[in-house]
N, CA, C and O of each residue as an XYZ file, in Angstrom:
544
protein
N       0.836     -1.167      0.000
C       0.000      0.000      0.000
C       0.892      1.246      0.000
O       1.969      1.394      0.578
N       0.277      2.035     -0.703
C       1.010      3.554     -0.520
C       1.011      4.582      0.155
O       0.179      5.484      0.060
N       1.923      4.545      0.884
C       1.538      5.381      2.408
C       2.110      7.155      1.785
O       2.861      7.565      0.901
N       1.023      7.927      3.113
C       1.971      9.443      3.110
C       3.168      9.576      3.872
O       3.306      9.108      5.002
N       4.034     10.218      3.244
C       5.582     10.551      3.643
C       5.113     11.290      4.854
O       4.109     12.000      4.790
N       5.595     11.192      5.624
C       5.776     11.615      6.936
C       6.882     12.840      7.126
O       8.047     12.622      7.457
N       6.332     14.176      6.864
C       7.408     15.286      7.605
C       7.882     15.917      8.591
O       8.927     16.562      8.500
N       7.016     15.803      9.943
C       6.980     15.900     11.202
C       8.206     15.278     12.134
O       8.190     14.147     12.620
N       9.490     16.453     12.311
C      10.652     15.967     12.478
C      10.528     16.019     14.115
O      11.583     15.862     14.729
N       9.968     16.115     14.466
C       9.662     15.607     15.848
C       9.247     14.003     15.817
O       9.785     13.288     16.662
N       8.410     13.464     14.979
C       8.270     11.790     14.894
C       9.522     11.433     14.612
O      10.089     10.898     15.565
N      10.695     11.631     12.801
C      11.253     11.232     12.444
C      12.578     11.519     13.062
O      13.670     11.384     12.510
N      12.376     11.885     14.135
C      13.683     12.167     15.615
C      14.211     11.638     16.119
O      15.411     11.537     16.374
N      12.531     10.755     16.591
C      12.878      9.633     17.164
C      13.755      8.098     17.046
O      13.971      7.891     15.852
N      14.186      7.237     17.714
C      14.435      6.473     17.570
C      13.649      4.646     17.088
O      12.647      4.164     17.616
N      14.345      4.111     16.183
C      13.008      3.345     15.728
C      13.256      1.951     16.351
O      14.398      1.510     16.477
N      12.267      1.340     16.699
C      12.706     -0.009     17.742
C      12.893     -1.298     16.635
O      12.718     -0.899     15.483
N      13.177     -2.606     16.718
C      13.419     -3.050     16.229
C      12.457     -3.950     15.850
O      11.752     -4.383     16.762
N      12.170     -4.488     14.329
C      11.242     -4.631     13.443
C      11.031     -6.704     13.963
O      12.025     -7.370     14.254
N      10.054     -7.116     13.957
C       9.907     -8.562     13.949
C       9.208     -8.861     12.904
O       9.110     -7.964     12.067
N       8.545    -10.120     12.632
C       8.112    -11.207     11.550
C       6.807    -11.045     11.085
O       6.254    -11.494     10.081
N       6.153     -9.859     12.573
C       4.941     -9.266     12.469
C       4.953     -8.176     11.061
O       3.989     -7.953     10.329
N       5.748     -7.843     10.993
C       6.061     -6.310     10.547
C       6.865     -6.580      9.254
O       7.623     -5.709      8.830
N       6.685     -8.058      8.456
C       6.898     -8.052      7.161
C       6.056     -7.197      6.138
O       6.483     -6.868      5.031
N       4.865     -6.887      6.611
C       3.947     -6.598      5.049
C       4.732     -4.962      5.875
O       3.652     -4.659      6.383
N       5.251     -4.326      6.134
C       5.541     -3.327      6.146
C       6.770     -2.807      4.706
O       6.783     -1.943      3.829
N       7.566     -3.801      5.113
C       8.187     -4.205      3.749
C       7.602     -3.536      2.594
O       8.061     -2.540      2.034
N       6.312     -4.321      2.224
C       6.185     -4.429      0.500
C       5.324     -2.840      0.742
O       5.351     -2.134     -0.267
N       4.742     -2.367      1.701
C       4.583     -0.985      2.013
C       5.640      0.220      1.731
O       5.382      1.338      1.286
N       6.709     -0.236      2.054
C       7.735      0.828      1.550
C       8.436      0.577      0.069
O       9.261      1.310     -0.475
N       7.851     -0.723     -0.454
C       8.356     -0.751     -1.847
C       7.188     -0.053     -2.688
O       7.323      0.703     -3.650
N       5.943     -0.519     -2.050
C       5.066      0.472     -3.204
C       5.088      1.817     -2.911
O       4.943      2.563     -3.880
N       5.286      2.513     -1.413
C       5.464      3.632     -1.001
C       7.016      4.378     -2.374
O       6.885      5.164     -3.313
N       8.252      3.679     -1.863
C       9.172      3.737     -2.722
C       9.025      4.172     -4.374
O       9.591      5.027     -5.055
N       8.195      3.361     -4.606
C       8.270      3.047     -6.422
C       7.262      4.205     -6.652
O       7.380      4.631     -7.801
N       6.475      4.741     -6.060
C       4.739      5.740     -6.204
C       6.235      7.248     -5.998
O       5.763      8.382     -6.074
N       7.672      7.181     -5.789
C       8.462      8.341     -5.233
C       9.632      8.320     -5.969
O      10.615      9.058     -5.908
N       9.335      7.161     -6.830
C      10.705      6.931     -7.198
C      11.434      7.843     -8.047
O      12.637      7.596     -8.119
N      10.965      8.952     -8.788
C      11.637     10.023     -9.053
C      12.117     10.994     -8.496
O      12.481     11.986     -9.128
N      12.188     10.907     -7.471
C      13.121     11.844     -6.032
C      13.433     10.681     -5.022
O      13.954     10.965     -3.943
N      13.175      9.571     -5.293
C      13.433      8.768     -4.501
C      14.382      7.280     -4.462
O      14.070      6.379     -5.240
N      15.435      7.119     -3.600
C      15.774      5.739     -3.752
C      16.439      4.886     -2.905
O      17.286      4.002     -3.030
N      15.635      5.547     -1.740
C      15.485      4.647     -0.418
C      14.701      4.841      0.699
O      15.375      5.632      1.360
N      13.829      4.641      1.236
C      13.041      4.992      2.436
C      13.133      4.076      4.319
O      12.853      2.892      4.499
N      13.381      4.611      4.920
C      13.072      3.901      6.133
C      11.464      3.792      6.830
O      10.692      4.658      6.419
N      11.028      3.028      7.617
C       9.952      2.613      7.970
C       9.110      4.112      8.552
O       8.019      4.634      8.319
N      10.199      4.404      9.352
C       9.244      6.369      9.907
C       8.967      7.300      9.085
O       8.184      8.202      9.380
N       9.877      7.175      7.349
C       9.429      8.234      6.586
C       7.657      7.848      6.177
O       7.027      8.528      5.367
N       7.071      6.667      6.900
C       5.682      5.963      6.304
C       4.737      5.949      7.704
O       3.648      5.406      7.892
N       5.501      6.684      8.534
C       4.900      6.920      9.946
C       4.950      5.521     10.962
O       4.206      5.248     11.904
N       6.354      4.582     10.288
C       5.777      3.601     11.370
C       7.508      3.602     11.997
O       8.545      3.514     11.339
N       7.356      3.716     13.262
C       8.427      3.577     13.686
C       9.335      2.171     14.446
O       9.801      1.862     15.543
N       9.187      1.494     12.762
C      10.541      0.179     13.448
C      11.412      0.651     12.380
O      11.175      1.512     11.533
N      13.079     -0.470     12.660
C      13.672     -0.431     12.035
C      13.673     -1.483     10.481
O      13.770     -2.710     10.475
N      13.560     -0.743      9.478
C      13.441     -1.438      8.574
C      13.329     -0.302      7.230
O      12.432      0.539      7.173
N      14.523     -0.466      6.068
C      14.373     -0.078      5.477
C      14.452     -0.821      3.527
O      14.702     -2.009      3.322
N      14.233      0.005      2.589
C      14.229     -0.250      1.622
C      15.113      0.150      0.842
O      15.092      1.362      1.058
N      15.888     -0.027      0.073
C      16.487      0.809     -0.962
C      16.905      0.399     -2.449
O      17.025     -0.815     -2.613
N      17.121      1.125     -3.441
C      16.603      0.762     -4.602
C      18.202      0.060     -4.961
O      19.046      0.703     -4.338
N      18.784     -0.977     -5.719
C      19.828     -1.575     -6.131
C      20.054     -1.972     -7.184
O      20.061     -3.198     -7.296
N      20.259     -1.370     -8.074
C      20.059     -1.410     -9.785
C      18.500     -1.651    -10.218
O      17.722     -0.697    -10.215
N      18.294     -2.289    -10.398
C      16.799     -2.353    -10.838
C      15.582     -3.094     -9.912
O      14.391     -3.262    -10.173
N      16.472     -3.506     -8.594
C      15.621     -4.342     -7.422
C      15.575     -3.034     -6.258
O      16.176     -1.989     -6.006
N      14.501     -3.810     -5.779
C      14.175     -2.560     -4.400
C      14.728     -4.017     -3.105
O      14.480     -5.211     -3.274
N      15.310     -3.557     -2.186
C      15.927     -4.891     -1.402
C      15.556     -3.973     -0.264
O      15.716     -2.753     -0.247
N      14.886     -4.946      0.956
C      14.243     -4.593      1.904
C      15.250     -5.176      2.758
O      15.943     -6.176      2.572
N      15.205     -4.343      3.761
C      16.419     -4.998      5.252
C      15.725     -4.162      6.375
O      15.557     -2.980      6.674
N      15.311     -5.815      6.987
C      14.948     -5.557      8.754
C      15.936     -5.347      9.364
O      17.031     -5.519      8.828
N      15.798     -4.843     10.879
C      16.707     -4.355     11.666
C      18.599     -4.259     10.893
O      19.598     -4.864     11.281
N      18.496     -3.557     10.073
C      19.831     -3.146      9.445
C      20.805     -2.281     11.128
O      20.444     -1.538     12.041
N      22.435     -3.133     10.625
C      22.951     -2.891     11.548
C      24.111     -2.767     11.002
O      24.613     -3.780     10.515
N      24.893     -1.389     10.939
C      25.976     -1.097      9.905
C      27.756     -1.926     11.095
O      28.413     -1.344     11.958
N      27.885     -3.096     10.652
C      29.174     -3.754     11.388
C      30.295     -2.881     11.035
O      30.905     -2.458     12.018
N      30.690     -2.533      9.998
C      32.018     -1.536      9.554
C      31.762     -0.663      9.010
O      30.650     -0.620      8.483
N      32.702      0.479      8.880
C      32.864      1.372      7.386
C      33.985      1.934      7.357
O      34.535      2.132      8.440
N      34.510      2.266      6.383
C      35.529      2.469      6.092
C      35.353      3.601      4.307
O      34.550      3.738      3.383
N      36.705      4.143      4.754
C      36.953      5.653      3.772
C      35.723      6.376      3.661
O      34.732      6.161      2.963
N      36.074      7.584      4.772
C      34.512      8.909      4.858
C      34.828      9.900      3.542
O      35.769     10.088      2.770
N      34.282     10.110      3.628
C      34.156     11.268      2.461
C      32.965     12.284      2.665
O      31.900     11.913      3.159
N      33.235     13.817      2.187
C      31.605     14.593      2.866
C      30.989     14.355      1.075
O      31.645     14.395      0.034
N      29.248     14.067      1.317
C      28.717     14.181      1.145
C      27.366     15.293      1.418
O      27.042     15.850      2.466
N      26.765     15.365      0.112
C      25.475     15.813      0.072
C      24.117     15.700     -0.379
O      23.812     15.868     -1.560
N      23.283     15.417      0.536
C      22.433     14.415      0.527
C      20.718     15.184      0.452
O      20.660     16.153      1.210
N      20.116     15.060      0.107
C      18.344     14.865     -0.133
C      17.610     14.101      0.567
O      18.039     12.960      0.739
N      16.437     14.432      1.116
C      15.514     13.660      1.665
C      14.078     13.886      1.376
O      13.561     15.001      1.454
N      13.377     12.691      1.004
C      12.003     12.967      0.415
C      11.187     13.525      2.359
O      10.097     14.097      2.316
N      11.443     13.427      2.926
C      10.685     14.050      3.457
C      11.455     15.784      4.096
O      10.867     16.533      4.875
N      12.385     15.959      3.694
C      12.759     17.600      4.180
C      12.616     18.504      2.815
O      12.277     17.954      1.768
N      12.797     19.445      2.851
C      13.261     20.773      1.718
C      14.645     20.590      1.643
O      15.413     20.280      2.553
N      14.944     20.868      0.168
C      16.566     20.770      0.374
C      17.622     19.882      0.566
O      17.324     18.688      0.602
N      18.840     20.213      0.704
C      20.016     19.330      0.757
C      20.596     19.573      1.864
O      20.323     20.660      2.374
N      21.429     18.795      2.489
C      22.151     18.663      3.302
C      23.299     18.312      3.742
O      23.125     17.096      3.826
N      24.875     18.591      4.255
C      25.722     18.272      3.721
C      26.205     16.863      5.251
O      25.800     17.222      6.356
N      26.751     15.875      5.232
C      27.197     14.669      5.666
C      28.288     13.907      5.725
O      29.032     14.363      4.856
N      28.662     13.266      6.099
C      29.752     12.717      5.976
C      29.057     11.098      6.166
O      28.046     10.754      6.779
N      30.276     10.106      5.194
C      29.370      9.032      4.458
C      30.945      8.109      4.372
O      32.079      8.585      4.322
N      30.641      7.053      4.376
C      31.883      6.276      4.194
C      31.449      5.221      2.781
O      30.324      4.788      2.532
N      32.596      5.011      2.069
C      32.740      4.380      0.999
C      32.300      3.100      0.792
O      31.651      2.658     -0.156
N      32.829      2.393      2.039
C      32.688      0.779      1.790
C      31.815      0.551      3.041
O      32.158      1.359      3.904
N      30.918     -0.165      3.416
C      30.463     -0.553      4.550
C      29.936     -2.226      4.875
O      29.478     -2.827      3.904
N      29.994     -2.910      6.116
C      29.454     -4.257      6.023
C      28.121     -4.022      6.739
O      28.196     -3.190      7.644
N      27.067     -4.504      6.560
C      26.039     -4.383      7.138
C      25.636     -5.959      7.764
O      26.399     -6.911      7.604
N      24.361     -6.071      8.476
C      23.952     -7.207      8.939
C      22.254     -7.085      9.040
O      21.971     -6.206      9.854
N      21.038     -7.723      8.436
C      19.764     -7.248      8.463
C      19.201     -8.854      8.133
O      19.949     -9.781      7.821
N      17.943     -8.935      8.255
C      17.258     -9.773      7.844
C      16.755     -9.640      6.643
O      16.644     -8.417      6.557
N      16.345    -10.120      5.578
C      15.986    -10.000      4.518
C      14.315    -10.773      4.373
O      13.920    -11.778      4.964
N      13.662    -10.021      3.516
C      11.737    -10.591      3.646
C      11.895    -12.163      3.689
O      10.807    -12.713      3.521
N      12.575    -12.728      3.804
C      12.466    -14.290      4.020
C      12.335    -14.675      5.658
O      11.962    -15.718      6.194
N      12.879    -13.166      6.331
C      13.602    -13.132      7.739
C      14.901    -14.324      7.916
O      14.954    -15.095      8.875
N      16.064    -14.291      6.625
C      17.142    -14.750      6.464
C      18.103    -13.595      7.345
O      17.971    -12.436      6.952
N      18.901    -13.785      8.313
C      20.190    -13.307      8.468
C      21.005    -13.439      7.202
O      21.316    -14.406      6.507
N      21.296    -11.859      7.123
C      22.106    -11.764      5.790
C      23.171    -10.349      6.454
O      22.863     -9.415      7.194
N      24.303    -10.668      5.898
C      25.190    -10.044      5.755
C      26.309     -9.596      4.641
O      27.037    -10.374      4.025
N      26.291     -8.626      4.559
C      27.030     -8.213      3.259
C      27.354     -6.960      3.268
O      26.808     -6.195      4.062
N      28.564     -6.415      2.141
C      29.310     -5.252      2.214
C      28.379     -4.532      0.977
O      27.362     -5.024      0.488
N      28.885     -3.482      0.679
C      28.327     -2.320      0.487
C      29.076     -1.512     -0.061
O      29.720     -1.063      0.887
N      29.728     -0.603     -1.732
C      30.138      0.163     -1.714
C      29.282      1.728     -2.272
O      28.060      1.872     -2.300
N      30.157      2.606     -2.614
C      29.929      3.717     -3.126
C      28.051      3.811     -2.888
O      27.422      3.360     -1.930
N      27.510      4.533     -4.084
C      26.510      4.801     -3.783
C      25.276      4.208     -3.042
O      24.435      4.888     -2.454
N      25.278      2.709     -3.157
C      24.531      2.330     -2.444
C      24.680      1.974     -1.227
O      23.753      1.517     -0.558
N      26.034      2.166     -0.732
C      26.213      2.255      0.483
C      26.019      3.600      1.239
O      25.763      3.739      2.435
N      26.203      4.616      0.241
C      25.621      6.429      0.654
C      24.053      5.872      0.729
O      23.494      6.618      1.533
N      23.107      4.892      0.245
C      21.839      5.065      0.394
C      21.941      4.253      2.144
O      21.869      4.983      3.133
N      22.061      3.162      2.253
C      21.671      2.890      3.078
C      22.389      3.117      4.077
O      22.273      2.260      4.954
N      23.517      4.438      4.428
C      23.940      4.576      5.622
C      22.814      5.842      5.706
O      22.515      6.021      6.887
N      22.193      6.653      4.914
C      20.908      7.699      5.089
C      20.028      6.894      5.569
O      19.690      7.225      6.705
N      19.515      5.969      5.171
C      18.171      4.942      5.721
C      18.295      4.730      6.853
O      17.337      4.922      7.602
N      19.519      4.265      7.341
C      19.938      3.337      9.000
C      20.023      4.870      9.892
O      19.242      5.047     10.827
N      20.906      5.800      9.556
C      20.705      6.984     10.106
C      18.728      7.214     10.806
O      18.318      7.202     11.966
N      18.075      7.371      9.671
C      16.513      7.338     10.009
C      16.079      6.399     10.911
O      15.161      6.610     11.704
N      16.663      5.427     10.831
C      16.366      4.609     12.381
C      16.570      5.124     13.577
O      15.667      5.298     14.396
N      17.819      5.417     13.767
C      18.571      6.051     14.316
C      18.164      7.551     14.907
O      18.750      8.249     15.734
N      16.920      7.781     14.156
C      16.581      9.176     14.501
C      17.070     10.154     14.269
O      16.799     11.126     14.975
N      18.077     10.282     13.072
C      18.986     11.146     12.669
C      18.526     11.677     11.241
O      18.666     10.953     10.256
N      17.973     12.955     11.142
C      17.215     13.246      9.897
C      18.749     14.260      9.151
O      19.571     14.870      9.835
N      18.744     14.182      7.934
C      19.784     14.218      7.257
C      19.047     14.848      6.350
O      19.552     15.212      5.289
């Protein structure tokens, strides 16, 4: 389903708790949410849809790949960045690391782990940030 973006940076402040087996169809919620945005858009966390667990989406060549409780294990080489968010005005400037390993469940609720470079690792260290309560 296609939810409204959530701009109220007092919600998206907060911190997001961690997502269970209940909270799969939330998932395919932020992929149709995602894809209905996808021209300013190409990654969302669960609070930009007003629900506050951890769980985000982000777009990976031509797949949208969903990750529960995402948990960034490394990163390595920062670099500043500048970044966009479908729910603020404007840009923002960040600092972002190159390579990263992450650890999340995947819609199967598989433990999966895997590294991460360049841009799509700039997406999903913005997403995990939004868990995090850190609006960017």
């Amino acid at each position: 389903m296609v939810r409204s973006v959530v701009r109220d940076m007092l919600f998206l402040g907060q911190r997001s708790v961690n997502a269970t087996k209940a909270d799969l169809s939330v998932g395919q919620d932020l992929i149709d949410t995602l894809r209905a945005n996808r021209e300013s858009c190409v990654g969302m966390a669960a609070n930009m849809i007003g629900i506050r667990k951890r769980i985000i989406v982000v777009s990976i060549g031509q797949t949208d790949v969903v990750m529960f409780n995402p948990v960034i294990l490394s990163k390595q080489t920062p670099y500043p960045a500048e970044e966009g968010c479908l729910s603020l005005d404007g840009t923002r400037r960040t600092i972002r690391f190159r390579e990263i390993e992450i650890e999340y469940r995947d819609s199967r609720w598989i433990q999966q782990k895997k590294r991460f470079s360049g841009w799509t690792a700039q997406i999903i260290q913005h997403e995990i940030d939004h868990c995090n309560g850190v609006v960017i």
